[in-house]
C-alpha positions as CSV (number, residue, x, y, z in Angstrom):
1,X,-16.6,14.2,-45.1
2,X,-18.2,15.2,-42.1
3,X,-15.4,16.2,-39.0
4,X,-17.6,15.9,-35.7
5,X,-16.0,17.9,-32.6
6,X,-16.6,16.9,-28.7
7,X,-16.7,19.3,-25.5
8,X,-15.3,17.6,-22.6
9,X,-15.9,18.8,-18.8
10,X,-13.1,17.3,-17.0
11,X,-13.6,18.0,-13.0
12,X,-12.0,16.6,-10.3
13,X,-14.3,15.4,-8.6
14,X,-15.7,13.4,-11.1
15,X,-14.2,11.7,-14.0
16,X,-15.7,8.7,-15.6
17,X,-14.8,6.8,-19.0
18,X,-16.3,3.8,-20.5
19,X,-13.8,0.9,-20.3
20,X,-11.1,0.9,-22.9
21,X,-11.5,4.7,-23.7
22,X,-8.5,7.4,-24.2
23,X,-9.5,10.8,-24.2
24,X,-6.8,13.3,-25.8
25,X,-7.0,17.2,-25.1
26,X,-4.6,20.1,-25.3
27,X,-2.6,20.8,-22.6
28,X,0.8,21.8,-21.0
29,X,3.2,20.2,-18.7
30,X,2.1,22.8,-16.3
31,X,-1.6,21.8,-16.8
32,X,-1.2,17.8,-16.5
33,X,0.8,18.6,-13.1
34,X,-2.1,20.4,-12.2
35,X,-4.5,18.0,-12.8
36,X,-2.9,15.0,-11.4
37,X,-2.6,17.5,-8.2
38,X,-6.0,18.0,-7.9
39,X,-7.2,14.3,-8.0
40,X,-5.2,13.7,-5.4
41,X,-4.6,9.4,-4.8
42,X,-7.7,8.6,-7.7
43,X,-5.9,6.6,-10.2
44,X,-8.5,5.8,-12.1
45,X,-8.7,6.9,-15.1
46,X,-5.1,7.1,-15.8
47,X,-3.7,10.4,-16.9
48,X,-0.5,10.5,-19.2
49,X,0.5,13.4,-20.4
50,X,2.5,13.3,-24.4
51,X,3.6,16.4,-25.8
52,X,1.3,19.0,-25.8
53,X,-1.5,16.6,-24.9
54,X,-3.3,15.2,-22.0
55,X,-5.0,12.0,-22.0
56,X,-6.9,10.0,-20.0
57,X,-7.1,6.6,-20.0
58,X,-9.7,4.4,-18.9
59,X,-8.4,0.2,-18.4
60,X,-10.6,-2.6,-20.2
61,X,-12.5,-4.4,-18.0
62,X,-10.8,-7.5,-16.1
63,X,-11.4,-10.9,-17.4
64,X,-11.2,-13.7,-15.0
């Protein structure tokens, strides 16, 4: 079994996700408010923080 680990540079100035993607990563209370701070009125992706974990979330694309 192979176990294949990924690096992620989150900045705040630049975030993108493929559609449909959630990206988990440690993290506090303290560092999701921090975050969310610092990305000011960009919603996109979304960022929901779970207990001890961070995630960003990236919506599916819009079918019309």
């Amino acid at each position: 079994m192979r176990i294949y680990i990924m690096y992620a540079v989150i900045s705040p100035e630049k975030t993108q996700l493929a559609p449909g993607t959630v990206v988990g990563m440690p993290g506090t209370w303290r560092d999701y408010r921090l975050f969310r701070e610092s990305r000011s009125d960009r919603s996109i992706p979304g960022i929901k923080y779970r207990q001890g974990e961070i995630l960003l979330v990236s919506p599916m694309p819009r079918y019309g």
